[in-house]
KOLKOL-327668 format. One record per residue (C-alpha): x, y, z; residue in one letter. Coordinates in steps of 0.05 Angstrom, whole numbers, plus 5000, padded with zeros to 4 digits. Each point is the difference from the previous one (the first is absolute). Layout:
<nodes>
XYZA/...
</nodes>
This chain:
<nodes>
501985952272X/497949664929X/491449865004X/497749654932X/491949865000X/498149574919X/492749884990X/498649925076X/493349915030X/497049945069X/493649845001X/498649795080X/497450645054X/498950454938X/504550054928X/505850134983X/502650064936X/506550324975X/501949774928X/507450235008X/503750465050X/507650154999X/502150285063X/506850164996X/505750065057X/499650725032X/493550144965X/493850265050X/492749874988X/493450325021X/494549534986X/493750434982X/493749655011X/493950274959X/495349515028X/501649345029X/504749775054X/505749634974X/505150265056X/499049485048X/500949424938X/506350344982X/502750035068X/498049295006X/502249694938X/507050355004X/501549745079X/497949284982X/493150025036X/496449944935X/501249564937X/498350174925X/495249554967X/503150134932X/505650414975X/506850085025X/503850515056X/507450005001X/502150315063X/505249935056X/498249515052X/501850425070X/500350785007X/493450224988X/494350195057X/493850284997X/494950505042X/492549874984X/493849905030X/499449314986X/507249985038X/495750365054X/494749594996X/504849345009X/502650295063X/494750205030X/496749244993X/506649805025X/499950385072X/492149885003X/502149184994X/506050195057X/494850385051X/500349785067X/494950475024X/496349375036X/506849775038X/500950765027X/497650445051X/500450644944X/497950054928X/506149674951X/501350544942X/504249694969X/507849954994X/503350735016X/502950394935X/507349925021X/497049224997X/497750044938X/507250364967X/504949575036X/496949364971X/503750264938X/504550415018X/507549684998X/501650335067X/497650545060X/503050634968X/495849934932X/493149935036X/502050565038X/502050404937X/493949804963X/496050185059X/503050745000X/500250114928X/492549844998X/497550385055X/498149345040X/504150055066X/494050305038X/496949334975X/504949495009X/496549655064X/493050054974X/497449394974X/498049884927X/492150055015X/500750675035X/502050424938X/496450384957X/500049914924X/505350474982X/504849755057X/498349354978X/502850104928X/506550315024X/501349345037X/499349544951X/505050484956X/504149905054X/500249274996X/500649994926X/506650445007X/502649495058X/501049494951X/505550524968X/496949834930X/502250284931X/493049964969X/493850295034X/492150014992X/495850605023X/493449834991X/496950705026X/504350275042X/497850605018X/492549635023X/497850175068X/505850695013X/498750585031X/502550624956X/506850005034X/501149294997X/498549984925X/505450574991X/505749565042X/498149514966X/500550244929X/507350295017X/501849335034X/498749634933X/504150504962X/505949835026X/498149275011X/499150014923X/508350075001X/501349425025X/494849564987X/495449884937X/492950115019X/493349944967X/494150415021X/493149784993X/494250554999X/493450224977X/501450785024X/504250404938X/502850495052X/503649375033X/503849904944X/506150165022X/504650514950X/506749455008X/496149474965X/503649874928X/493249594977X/492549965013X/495949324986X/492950144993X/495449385014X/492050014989X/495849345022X/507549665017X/502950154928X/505450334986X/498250474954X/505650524996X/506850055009X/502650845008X/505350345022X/499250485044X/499450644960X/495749584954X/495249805062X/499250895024X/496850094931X/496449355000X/492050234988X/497749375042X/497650425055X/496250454971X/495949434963X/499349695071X/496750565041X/494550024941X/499149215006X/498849995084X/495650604997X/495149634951X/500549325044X/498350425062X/493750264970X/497749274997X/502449895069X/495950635032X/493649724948X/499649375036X/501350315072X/494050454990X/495649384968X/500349645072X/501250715042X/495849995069X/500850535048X/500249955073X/496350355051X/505350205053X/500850695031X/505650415022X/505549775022X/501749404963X/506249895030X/501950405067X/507449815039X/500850425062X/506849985024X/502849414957X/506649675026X/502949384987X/506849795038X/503349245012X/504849865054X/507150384965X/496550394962X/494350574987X/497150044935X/496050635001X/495250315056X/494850615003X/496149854936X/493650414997X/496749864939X/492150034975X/497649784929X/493650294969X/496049834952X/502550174931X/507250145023X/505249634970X/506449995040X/507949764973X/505649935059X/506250104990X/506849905037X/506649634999X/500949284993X/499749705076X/495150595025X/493749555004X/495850134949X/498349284984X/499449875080X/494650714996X/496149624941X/499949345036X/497250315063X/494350224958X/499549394962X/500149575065X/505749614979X/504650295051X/499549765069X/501450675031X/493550244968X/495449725074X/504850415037X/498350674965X/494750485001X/496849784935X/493250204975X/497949664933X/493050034959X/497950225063X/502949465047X/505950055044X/505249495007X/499049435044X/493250185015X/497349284980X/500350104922X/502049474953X/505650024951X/494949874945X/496350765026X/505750284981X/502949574935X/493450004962X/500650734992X/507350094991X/504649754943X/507849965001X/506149884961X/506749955024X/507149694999X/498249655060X/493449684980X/503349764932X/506249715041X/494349705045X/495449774945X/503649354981X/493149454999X/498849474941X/494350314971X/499150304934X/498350704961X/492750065003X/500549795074X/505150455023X/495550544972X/494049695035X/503350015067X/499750784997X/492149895023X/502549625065X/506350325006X/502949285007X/506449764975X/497649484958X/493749834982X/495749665065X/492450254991X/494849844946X/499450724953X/494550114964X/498549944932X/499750824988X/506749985032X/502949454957X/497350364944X/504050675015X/506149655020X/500249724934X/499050664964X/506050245040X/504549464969X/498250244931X/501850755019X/505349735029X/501849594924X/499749335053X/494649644989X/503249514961X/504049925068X/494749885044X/502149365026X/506850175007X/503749925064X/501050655030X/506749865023X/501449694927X/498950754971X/504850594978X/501650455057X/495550574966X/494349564988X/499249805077X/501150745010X/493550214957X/496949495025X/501050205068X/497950694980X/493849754974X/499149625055X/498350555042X/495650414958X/495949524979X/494950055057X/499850865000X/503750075059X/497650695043X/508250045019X/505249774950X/506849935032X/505249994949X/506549775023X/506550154952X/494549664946X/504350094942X/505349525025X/502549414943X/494950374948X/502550084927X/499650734971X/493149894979X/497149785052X/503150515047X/496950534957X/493449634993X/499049925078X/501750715007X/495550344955X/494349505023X/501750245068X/499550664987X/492949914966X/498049615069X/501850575041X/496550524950X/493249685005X/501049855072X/498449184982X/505149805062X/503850435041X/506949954995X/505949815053X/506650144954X/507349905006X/505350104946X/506650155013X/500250414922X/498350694990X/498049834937X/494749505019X/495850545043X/493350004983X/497250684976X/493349775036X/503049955068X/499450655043X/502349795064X/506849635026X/502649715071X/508050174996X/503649605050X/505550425040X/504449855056X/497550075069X/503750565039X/502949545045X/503949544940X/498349385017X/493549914957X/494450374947X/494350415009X/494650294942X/498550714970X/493850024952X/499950494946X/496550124943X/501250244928X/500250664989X/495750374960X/
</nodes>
């Protein structure tokens, strides 16, 4: 497929800029992003859902699909406007993943094959709500593929997969790459994949560069990066500590004594016994579907299992007549869920003000020391001239920060961290992480953690929850470890 970009420019939920680009028939592309989030614009602008406000793109006008988290995003509104949760006697969770692929698919046989080849048969009668992230993601590849295109989008593909998955997946676009032209969009270099002919590197929605691929593995851009986000996270741990409070729980913070969730068809994990002190910093781990997310919400008090548990937090158990708000004021979160769930009118400086009422949106009166500190966020954060920006009107990455921000900003005693990287640019991956790992050094939060990458373990964290199957195979338990040495 023949892709021609002259002079264009974007300029609507972020920039995007790309003074020319030749992509040529058979030619891959990994698009590198040093800092910014142009992959849902390009997705976007190249299926027709966005226009150009100056410039030209000469392209084909059927054949190409597209896998982002915007795409996500879209779907997700679109089964939220469809529930029928009020007409039913049981929760709605959307349409089922077989659903979701036959809607494109030309006939029975291809869901089916998709289904298979993407390790989602296990899946195919859960509904779209039920799945975690990294399920989630391998559907909507799914449904890009069922429209048999010849030009396809990966905006992050690998977001949200389990080590295993990430590996299938890698091999699966290998030898989709020989039959169809694809362009890969990430801000990790190991994702990169070796069968790429060229590499464009964007910063702030440019284009900047234009490499092959042996030109890109001796490229000194990330070298110059890791010294750039260790100086920003300095300033990010300087203003934590300017506003740091401690609280005055004891031991335990957090205490689950034989944890179990399970729905109708299906257990999700049982026998949890797990106790938090003070000062310990815990990451889980475990494949994509285990319930780690369901674990976190539990704590959070955001799943409804959590009354149904014995649950001990700051002291209080479960159900014992506590409000949300004893729990929330003390806790801060980020994850895929809450950013897929955070979808108000309100702008920048308010989404980081909501972080003192744990609100989505902005409903109660903060005060003026609040305001104050919200605002110096948005100039760490290089926002402030954004501070009365839609939320929903930003980049991916910027909400992301945001969102991140969001729930430091009061000094949480617990900080649950939820795949927190997810739609952040190189940068700001490496910023958050090393302003994590100060956090957990000078014990200014306590930290809940989940990655999915090896290589985004904090050196600070000592002790880990690995989910593993249950002996009888139909669910997870826990075993807690910690680092040795």
């Amino acid at each position: 497929m023949d892709i021609t970009f002259n002079s264009l420019l974007v300029n609507q939920a972020g920039t995007l800029s790309i003074p020319h680009w030749h992509i040529k028939p058979n030619e891959h592309w990994a698009v590198f992003e040093t800092q910014g989030n142009v992959g849902a614009m390009l997705g976007d602008l190249l299926c027709g859902e966005l226009t150009a406000d100056s410039g030209s793109i000469d392209l084909p006008k059927s054949g190409i699909a597209q896998v982002s988290l915007a795409e996500q995003q879209r779907l997700l509104a679109l089964e939220n406007a469809n529930d029928d949760t009020d007409f039913m006697d049981k929760i709605d969770f959307g349409r089922s993943v077989e659903q979701l692929i036959a809607e494109f698919a030309e006939n029975p046989q291809i869901t089916q094959q998709l289904m298979q080849e993407l390790d989602l048969l296990h899946l195919q009668h859960r509904g779209f709500k039920q799945l975690s992230t990294g399920e989630t993601r391998r559907v909507m590849l799914a449904r890009a593929l069922a429209k048999s295109p010849k030009f396809l989008i990966l905006d992050e593909p690998f977001v949200g997969l389990d080590k295993q998955h990430r590996s299938l997946l890698a091999n699966y676009l290998r030898d989709l790459s020989l039959h169809i032209q694809l362009i890969i969009i990430t801000s990790r270099e190991d994702e990169v994949p070796s069968w790429v002919s060229h590499v464009a590197m964007f910063e702030e929605g440019e284009l900047k560069q234009q490499l092959n691929y042996p030109q890109w593995c001796s490229h000194p851009i990330i070298s110059q990066l890791l010294a750039q986000s260790s100086e920003q996270s300095e300033q990010w741990l300087t203003l934590i500590r300017k506003h740091q409070h401690q609280s005055q729980f004891t031991n335990p913070l957090v205490k689950i004594t034989n944890g179990h969730v399970e729905y109708v068809d299906q257990k999700i994990f049982s026998g949890i016994n797990w106790q938090i002190n003070k000062g310990e910093h815990w990451q889980v781990r475990g494949p994509n579907g285990c319930g780690k997310s369901t674990l976190l919400g539990m704590i959070f008090g955001d799943h409804p299992q959590c009354y149904s548990n014995d649950i001990h937090i700051y002291g209080m158990k479960r159900g014992s007549g506590e409000t949300i708000w004893d729990i929330k004021q003390h806790t801060g979160m980020v994850s895929s869920s809450l950013h897929l769930q955070y979808r108000v009118n309100c702008s920048a400086l308010e989404v980081l003000l909501s972080g003192y009422f744990d609100s989505i949106g902005l409903y109660d009166k903060p005060s003026k020391n609040q305001i104050e500190t919200a605002k110096e966020w948005l100039t760490l954060l290089h926002m402030e001239a954004l501070h009365d920006r839609s939320f929903k009107t930003l980049e991916y990455s910027q909400q992301r920060l945001l969102l991140i921000a969001r729930a430091i900003i009061k000094q949480p005693t617990i900080l649950i961290l939820d795949e927190p990287y997810q739609g952040l640019d190189f940068l700001g991956r490496k910023l958050v992480m090393n302003a994590l790992n100060m956090i957990a050094q000078e014990n200014l939060s306590q930290l809940l953690y989940v990655s999915h990458y090896v290589e985004d373990e904090l050196d600070s964290i000592q002790h880990f929850v690995d989910f593993v199957p249950d002996d009888d195979g139909q669910g997870y338990t826990v075993k807690l470890s910690q680092r040795p040495g």
